[in-house]
N, C-alpha and C positions, 0 to 999 in steps of 0.2 A: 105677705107683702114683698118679701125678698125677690120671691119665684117670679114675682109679676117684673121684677125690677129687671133679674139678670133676663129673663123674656124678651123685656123690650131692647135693652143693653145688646143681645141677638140677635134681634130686627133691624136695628138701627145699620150695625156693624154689617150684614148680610147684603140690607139696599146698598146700601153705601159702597162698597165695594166695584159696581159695575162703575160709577159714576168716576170713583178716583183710579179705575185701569183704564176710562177711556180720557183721564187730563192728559194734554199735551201742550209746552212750551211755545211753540211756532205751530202757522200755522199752514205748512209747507207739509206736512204728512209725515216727515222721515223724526224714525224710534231714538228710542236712549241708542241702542247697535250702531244704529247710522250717524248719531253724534260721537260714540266713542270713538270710531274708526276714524273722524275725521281728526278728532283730537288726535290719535295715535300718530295721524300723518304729518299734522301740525308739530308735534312733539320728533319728528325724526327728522322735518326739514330745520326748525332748529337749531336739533342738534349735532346738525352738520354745518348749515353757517356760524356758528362760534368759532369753529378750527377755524374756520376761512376768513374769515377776519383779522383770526389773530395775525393769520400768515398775511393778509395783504397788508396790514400795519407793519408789520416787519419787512415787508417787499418795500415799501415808500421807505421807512424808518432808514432803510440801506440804502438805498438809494440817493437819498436827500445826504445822509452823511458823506456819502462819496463826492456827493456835488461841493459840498461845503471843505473839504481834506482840497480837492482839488482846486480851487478858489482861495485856500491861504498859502499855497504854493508859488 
């Protein structure tokens, strides 16, 4: 009874496999590859607008104090 068990437990696992390598998320064609890469680019645009922000708060932050120093003079 076992043998019949892990048998079918092989069959099952066996079909099964063609059916869950060909699931895909979207239905635009492109792989997990073509998602990571996009993530990767998404992840380094990013993390380069953080700096840039912080420096343009700091650009106005200056700016605006300088207006405000000059105006209590």
């Amino acid at each position: 009874m076992s043998r019949v068990c892990a048998m079918a437990i092989i069959m099952v696992l066996l079909n099964s496999s063609a059916g869950l390598a060909a699931f895909n998320l979207k239905a635009d064609g492109a792989g997990v590859l073509a998602w990571t890469f996009v993530g990767f680019i998404a992840l380094f645009v990013i993390s380069h607008l953080i700096p840039a922000l912080i420096q343009c708060i700091d650009m106005f932050r200056c700016v605006f104090h300088q207006r405000a120093q000059s105006k209590n003079r």
